[in-house]
C-alpha positions in Angstrom: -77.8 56.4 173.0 -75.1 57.7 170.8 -75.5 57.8 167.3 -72.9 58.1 164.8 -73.7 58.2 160.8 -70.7 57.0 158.6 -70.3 55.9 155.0 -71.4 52.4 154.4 -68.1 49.6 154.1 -67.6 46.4 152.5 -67.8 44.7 155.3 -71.4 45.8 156.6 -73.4 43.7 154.0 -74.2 40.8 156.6 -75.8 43.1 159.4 -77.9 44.7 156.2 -78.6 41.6 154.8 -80.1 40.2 158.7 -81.4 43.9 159.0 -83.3 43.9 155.4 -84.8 40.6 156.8 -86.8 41.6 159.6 -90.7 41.7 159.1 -91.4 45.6 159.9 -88.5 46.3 157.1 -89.7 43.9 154.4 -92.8 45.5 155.1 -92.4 49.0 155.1 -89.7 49.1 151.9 -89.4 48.1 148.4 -86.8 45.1 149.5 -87.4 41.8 147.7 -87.1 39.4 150.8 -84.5 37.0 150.6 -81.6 39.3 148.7 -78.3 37.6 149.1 -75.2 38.1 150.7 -73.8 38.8 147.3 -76.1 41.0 146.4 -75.5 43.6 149.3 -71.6 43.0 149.1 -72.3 44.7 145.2 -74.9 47.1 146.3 -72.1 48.4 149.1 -69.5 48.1 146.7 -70.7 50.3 144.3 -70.8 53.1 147.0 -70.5 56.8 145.8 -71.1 56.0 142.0 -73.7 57.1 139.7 -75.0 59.4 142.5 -75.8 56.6 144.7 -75.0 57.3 148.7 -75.2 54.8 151.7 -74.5 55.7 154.8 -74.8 53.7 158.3 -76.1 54.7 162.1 -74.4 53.1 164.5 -75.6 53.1 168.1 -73.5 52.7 170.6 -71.5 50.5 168.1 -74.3 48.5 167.2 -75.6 48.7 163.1 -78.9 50.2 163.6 -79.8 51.8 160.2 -78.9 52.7 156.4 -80.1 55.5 154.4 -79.6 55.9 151.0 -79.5 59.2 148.8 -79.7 59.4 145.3 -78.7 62.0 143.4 -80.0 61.6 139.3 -77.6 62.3 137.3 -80.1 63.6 134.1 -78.8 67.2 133.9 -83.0 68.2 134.5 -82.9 66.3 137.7 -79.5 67.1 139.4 -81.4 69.3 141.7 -83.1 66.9 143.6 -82.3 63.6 145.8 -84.5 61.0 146.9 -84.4 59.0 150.2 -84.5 55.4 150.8 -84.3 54.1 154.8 -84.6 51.4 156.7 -83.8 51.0 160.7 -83.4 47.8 162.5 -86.1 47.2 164.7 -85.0 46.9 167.3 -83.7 50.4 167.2 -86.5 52.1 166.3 -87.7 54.9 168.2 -84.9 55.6 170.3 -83.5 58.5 167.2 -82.1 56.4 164.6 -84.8 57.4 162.3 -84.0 61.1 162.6 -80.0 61.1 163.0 -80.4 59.4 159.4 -82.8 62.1 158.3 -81.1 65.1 159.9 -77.7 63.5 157.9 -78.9 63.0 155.1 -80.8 66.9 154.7 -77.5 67.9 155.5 -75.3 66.1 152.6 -78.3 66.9 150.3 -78.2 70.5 150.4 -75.0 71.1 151.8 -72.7 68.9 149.8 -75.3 67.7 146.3 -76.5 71.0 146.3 -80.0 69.8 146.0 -82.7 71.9 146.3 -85.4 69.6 146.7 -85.2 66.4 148.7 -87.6 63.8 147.7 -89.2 60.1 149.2 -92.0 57.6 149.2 -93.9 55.8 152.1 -96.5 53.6 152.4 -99.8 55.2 153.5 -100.2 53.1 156.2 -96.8 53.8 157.8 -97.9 56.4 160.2 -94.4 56.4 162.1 -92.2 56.7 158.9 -94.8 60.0 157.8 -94.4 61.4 161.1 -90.6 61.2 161.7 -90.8 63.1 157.7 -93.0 65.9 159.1 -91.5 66.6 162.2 -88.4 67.2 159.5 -90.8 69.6 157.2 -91.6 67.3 154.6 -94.6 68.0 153.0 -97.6 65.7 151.3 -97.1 66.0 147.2 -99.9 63.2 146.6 -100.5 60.1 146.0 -99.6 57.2 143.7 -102.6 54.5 143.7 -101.5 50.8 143.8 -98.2 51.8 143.6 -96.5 48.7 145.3 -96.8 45.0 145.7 -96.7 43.9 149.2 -97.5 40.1 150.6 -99.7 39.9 147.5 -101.7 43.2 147.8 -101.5 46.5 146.0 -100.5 49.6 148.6 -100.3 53.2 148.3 -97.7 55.2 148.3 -97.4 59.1 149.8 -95.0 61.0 147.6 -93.3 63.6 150.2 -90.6 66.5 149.7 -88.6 69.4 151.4 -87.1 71.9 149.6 -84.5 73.8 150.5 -85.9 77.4 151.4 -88.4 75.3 154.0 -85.3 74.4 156.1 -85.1 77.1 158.1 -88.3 76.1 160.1 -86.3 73.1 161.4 -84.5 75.4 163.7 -81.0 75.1 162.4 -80.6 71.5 162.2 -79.9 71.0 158.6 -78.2 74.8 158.8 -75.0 74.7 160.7 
């Protein structure tokens, strides 16, 4: 499968709307179902501003995935980004997940100049917490009925990479 990562465009906010839809995404994010049309057209609009990044996979032409990374913009927190994905399912496991990843470790250190890459998952996503530790990411801890989700409280895993811990990925977010 060939994978290409690009900068989201105006005129991907129907696939992520039908994408953002699907079960195992409503599940496994913080998406309200049911988010417009309109709502992704201003989310992809707003592309590149206030530290906010989205950027696509497309497999073999197909939209298979967003990631998002946000950069704060508080002067104490410019050091850090923090990860938000989602992969249509059916593309996952066939390398979205980690093209996205491997992209976006790359633009956070290499282009933010972040030391410290940050993100949340869901306890129970065992895939999602394994694709983030075959990159390096570590367990920070966890936050206790963090979430809402089909009317119960979940847990959430707070992970993180820094920098310095790249190297042990064999070159892939060095190149």
């Amino acid at each position: 499968m060939n994978i290409k990562i690009r900068s989201t465009e105006a005129g991907d906010a129907a696939q992520y709307l039908t994408i953002s839809c699907q079960q195992t995404v409503q599940e496994n994010t913080l998406g309200m179902p049911c988010q417009s049309l309109n709502d992704w057209n201003e989310r992809l609009a707003c592309n590149g501003r206030d530290g906010i990044y989205h950027f696509a996979a497309d497999a073999d032409g197909e939209l298979a995935g967003i990631i998002t990374i946000r950069n704060p913009q508080h002067p104490r927190l410019r050091h850090t980004t923090n990860l938000g994905m989602f992969v249509d399912e059916n593309h996952t496991g066939k390398g979205v997940g980690s093209a996205l990843i491997e992209f976006a470790l790359r633009y956070s250190f290499h282009w933010l100049g972040a030391v410290k890459v940050e993100l949340e998952v869901f306890t129970d996503n065992v895939a999602a917490i394994g694709l983030y530790k075959k990159f390096g990411f570590r367990e920070e801890g966890i936050r206790t009925k963090s979430a809402l989700r089909n009317g119960q409280y979940v847990d959430v895993l707070m992970m993180g990479l820094e920098v310095q811990d790249t190297e042990m990925l064999s070159g892939r977010t060095h190149e």
